[in-house]
C-alpha positions in Angstrom: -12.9 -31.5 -12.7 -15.7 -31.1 -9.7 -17.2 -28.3 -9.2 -15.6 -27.5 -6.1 -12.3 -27.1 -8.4 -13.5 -24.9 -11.1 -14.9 -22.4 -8.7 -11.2 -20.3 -8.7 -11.4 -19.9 -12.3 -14.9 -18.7 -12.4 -13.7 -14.9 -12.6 -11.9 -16.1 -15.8 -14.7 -17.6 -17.2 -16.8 -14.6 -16.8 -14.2 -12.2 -18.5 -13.9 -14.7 -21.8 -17.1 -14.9 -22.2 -17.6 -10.9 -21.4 -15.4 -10.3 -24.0 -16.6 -12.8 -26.4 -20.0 -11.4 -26.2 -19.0 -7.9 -26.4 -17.1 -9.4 -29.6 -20.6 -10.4 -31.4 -21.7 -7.2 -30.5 -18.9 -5.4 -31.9 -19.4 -7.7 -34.9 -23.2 -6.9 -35.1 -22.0 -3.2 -36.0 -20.4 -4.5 -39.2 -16.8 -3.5 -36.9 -13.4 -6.2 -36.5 -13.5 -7.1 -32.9 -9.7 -7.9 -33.3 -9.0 -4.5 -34.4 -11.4 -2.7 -31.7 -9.2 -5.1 -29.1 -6.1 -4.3 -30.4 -6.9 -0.7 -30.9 -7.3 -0.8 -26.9 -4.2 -2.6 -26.2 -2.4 0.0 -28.3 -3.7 2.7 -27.0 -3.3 1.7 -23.2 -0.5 0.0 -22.1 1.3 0.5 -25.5 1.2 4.5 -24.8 2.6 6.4 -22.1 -0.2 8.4 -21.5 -2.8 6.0 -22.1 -0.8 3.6 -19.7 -0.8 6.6 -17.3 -4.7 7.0 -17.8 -5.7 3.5 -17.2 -3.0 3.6 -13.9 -4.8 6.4 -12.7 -8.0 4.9 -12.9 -7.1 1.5 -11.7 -5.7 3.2 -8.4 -9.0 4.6 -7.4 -10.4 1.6 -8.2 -8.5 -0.4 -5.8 -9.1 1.5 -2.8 -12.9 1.5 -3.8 -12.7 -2.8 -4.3 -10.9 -2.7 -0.9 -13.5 -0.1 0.8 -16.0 -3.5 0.1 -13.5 -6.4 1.1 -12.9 -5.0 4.5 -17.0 -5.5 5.6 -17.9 -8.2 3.1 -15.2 -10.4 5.1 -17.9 -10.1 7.9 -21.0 -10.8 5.4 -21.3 -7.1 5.4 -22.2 -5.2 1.8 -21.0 -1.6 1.8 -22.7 -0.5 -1.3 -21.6 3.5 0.4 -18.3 3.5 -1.1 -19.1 6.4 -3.3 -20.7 8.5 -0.1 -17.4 7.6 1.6 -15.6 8.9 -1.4 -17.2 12.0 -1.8 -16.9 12.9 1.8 -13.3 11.5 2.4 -12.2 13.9 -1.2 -14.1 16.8 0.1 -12.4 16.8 3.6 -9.5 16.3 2.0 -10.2 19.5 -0.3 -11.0 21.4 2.6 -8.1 20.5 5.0 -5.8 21.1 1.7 -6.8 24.9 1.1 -6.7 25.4 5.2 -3.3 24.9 5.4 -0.5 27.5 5.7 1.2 27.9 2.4 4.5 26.7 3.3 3.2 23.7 5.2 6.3 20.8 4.2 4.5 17.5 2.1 5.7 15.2 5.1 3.3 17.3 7.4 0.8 18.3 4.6 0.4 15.3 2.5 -0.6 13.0 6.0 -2.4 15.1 7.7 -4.7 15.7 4.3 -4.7 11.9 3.8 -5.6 11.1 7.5 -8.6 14.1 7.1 -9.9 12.1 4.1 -10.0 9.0 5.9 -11.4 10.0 8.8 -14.3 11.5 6.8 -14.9 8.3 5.3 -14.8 6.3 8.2 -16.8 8.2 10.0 -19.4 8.2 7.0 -19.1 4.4 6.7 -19.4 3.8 10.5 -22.9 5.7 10.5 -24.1 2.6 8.5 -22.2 0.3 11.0 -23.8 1.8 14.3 -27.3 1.4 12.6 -27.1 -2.1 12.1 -25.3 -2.8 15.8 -28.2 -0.5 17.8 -31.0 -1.0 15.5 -30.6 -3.7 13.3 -30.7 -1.7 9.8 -29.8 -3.6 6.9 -26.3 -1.9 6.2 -27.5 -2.2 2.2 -30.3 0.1 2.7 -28.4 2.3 5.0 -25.3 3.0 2.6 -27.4 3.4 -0.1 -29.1 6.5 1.7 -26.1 7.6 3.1 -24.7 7.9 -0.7 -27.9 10.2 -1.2 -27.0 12.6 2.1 -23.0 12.7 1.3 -24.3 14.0 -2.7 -26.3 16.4 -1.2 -23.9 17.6 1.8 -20.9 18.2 -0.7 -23.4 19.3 -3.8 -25.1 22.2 -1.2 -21.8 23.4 1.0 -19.3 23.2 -2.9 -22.1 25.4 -4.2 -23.1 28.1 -1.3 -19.9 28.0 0.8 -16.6 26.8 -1.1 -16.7 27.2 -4.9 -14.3 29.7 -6.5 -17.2 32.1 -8.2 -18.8 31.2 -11.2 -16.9 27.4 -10.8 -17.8 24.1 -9.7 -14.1 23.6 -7.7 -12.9 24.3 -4.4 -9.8 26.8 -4.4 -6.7 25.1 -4.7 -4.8 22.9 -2.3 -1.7 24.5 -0.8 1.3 22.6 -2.8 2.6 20.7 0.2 -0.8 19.4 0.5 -0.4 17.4 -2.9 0.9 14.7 -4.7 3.4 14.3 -7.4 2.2 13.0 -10.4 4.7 10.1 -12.1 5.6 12.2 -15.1 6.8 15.3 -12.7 8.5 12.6 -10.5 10.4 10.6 -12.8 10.6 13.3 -15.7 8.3 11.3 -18.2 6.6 12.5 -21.1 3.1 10.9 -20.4 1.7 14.0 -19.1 -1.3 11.7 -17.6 -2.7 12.1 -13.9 -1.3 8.8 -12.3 0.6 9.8 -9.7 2.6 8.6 -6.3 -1.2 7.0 -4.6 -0.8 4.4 -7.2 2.2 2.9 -4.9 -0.1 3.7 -1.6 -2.7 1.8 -3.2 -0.3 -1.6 -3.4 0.5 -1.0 0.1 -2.7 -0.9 1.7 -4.0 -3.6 -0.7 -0.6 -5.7 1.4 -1.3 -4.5 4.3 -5.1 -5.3 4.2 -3.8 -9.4 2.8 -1.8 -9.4 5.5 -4.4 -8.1 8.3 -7.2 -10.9 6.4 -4.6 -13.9 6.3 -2.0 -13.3 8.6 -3.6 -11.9 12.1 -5.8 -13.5 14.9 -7.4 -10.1 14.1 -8.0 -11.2 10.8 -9.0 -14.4 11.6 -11.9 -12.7 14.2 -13.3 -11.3 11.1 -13.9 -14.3 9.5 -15.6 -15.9 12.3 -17.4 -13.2 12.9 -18.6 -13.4 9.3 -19.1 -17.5 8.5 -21.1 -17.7 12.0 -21.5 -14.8 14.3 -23.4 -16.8 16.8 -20.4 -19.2 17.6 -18.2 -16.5 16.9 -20.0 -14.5 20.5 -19.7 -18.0 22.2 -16.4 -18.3 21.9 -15.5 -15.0 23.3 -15.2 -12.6 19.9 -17.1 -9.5 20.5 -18.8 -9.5 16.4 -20.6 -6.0 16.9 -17.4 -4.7 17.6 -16.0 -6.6 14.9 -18.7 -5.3 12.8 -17.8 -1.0 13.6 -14.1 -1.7 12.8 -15.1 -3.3 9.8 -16.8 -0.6 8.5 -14.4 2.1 9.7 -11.8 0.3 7.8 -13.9 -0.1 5.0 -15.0 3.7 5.1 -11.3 4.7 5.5 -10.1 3.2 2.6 -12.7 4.7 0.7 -11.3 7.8 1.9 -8.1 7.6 0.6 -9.2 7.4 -2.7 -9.3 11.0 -2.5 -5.3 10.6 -2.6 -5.3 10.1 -5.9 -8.3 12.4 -6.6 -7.4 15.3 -5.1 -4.1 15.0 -3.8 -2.5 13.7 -7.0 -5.0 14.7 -9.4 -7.4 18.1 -9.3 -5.7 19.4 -6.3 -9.0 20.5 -5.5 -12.8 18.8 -4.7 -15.3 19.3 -7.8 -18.5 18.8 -8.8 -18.3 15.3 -10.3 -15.4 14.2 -9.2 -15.9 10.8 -8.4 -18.0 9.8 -11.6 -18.9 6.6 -10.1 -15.9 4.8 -8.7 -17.4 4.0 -5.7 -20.3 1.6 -7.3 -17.4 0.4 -9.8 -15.9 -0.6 -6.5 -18.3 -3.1 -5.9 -17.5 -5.4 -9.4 -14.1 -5.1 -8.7 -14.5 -6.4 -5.4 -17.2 -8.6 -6.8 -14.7 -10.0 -9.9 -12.1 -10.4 -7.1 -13.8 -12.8 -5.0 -13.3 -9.9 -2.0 -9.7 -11.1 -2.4 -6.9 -7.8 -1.3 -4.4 -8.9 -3.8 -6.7 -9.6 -6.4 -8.1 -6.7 -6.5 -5.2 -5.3 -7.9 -5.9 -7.2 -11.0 -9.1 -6.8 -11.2 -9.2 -2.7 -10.7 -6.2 -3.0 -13.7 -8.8 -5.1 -15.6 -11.9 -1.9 -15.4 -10.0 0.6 -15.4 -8.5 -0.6 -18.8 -12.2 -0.9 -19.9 -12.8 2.5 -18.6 -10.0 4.0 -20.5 -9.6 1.9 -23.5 -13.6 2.4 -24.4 -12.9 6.2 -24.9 -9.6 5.2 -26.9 -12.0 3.2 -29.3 -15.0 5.3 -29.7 -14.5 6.1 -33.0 -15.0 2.6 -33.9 -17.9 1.2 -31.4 -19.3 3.6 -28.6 -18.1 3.3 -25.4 -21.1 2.1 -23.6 -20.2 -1.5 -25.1 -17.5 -1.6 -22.8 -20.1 -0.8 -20.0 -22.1 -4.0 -21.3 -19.0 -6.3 -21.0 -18.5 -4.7 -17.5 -21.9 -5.9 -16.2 -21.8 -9.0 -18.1 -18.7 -9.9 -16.1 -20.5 -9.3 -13.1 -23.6 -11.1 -13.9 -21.8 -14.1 -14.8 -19.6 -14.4 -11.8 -22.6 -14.4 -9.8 -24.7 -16.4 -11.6 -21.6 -19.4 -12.2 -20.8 -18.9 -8.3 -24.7 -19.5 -7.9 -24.8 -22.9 -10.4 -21.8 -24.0 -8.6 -23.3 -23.8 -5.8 -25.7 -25.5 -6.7 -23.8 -28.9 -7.8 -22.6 -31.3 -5.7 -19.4 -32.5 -5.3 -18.1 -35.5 -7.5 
């Protein structure tokens, strides 16, 4: 096979040998891999709650690996996803407790949602409007913008919103929220995966669709492989490059869904424990690919979960490791393809 030809299985590549290393190590503690592995497997998606754990995490991861599909498809990296997150779940939080107490889930449950991703967007188009007007590397400005959305949320949860002597918002009115699955379909999993799980499969169509199946779409991608032919021909990219980012920053927000709407029913200190740079490898793992995504948020949050399933045995930093060596070999296989020239 050329090069050209192995590059679609390079994310498998990277997740054999991810797991093969994290096999040695796992061996290097004097531990079965097989039984660690199938320990995991067992305790996931053999187990209704553990199947409901890893669902719940896989749903915010989605809507974080989509938050950085939407700009990378113009060469853009929005490394802010967890900023967005933070302030899309805390604007959700606060439009959740505002309502009256009676307000019906068809009127409370959008305009919660629609709160959340305008908070996001807006976050995310901050970055977008620096590069346009002043040429900021969008890296360097998400990256900050992460720092300012830590602090906003960290200062006005602790001096102006948290119940007293907590780290939580008061609770959301219930038409604010969403049903988890176990409430909805009368399971016993009693885990927090709940009805954003299905949102999360329609935005991830409804983004495959806008990327493969639009003139729209197709703007983007010019605008991304070469901007400067992309202005020639008529496609207004800085334009292209704000929308991309309120997209992007608007997904992020409705992570918050499955947060706060399905989860806490509140905003908390800690809530987001990362999803937002997790984001990025699933993106990453993905190729930047909508439905993929889907597959490859499954993939980490099964890590995420199963590690705590099998700390007894190994601690669940390995799983971390095999995480980042996934990552690092996608990129670095991408890079020595690259490299090669066709046959």
């Amino acid at each position: 096979m050329t090069p050209r030809n192995l590059r679609p299985f390079i994310p498998i590549f990277s997740v054999l040998l991810a797991l093969g290393l994290g096999s040695v190590v796992i061996a290097a503690t004097g531990t079965n891999p097989i039984e660690v592995y199938l320990r995991m497997i067992r305790s996931t998606f053999g187990s209704g709650y553990g199947f409901g754990q890893v669902l719940f995490r896989t749903t915010t991861l989605v809507f974080a690996g989509l938050a950085v599909a939407v700009p990378f498809r113009l060469r853009l990296f929005n490394i802010g996803v967890e900023g967005q997150l933070l302030m899309g779940s805390f604007a959700a939080a606060l439009c959740g407790m505002a309502l009256p107490a009676g307000v019906h889930p068809l009127l409370g449950v959008p305009a919660t949602l629609l709160c959340a991703m305008a908070a996001g967007s807006l976050w995310a188009i901050t970055a977008g409007w620096l590069k346009v007007g002043y040429g900021v590397n969008e890296v360097i400005s998400t990256i900050m913008l992460n720092f300012i959305a830590q602090a906003i949320t960290g200062y006005l949860l602790t001096n102006h919103f948290a119940v007293p002597s907590t780290v939580h918002t008061p609770a959301m009115v219930p038409g604010a929220t969403l049903p988890g699955f176990d409430q909805l379909l009368g399971l016993s999993w009693h885990a927090p995966a709940n009805l954003s799980a299905l949102l999360a499969i329609v935005v991830s169509s409804a983004t495959a669709i806008l990327f493969y199946r639009t003139r729209y779409g197709y703007t983007l991608t010019a605008s991304g492989l070469n901007p400067e032919a992309a202005r020639h021909a008529g496609i207004d990219t800085d334009a292209r490059i704000l929308w991309a980012m309120a997209i992007g920053g608007a997904i992020a927000g409705l992570g918050a869904g499955n947060l706060v709407l399905g989860y806490k029913h509140c905003f908390e200190s800690g809530l987001t424990t990362g999803a937002g740079f997790m984001g990025i490898a699933v993106a990453l793992l993905a190729g930047a690919h909508p439905v993929w995504i889907l597959l490859s948020a499954l993939l980490f949050g099964w890590l995420d979960y199963g590690g705590l399933t099998v700390n007894t045995l190994v601690p669940k930093e390995l799983f971390m490791i095999v995480q980042a060596v996934t990552i690092l070999c996608i990129i670095s296989f991408s890079a020595f393809f690259r490299g090669r020239p066709a046959k």
